[in-house]
N, C-alpha and C positions, 0 to 999 in steps of 0.2 A: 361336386358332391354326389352327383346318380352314378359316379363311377365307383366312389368310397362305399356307397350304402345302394347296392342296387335291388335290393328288397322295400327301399321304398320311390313312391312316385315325385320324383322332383321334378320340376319344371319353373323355367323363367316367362316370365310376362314381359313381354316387350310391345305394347299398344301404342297405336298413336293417341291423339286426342281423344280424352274422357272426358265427359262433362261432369265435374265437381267440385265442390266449395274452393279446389287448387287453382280450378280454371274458370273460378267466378263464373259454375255451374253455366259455362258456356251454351248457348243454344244448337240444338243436335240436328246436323247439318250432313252433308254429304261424306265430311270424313269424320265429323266428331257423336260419339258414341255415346251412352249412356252406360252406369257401373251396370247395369244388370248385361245388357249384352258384350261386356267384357271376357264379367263373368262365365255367361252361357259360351261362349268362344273357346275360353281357356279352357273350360271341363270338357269339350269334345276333344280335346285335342291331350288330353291328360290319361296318360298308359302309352299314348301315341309316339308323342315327341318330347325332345327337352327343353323347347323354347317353341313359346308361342306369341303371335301377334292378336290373339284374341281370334274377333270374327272374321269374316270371309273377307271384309272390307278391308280392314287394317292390314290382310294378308297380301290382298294387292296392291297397297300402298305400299307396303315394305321390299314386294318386287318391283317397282313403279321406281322407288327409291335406286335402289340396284341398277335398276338397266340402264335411268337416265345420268348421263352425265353430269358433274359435282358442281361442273360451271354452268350449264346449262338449267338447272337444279337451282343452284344461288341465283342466278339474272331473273327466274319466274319467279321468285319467293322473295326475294327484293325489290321488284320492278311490279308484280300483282297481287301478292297474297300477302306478304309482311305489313306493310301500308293496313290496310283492313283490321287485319289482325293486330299490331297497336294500337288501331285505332279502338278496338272493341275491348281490349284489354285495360285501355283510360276508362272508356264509358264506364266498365262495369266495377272498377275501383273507386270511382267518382260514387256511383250510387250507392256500393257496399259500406262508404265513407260518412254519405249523411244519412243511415239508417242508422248509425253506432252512436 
């Protein structure tokens, strides 16, 4: 679309983790973000580019992503970070479950 209409500012958002009611407002952690510094991420970067990863954080994650190899990539997010991260993802459905 910023080719079709280049008089105005388009840009894609590509973030990692945000913490909000999607991510049973996750607790904001080394890679996970809060909406307002998304926000603030994507507007420095808006005239700039057409795709952004938000803030400075998420930008090195998404080269972090790149460089590391896809297997080496799946074995550390299978093997340390996935585990956790189900695990945190039952907790906070479980809680969001009997407040309703």
């Amino acid at each position: 679309m910023s080719y079709e209409y280049p008089e105005l500012d388009i840009i894609s958002l590509r973030p990692s983790e945000v913490s909000t009611p999607m991510t049973y407002n996750k607790k904001k952690d080394l890679l996970t973000i809060g909406p307002e510094e998304c926000v603030e991420g994507l507007l420095k970067d808006l005239s700039y580019e057409r795709t952004s990863n938000g803030p400075v954080s998420h930008k090195l994650q998404a080269n972090f992503y790149q460089v590391v190899p896809e297997w080496l990539f799946n074995y550390i997010f299978r093997n340390f970070i996935g585990p956790d991260f189900i695990q945190e993802r039952k907790q906070a459905v479980e809680r969001a479950n009997k407040q309703e």
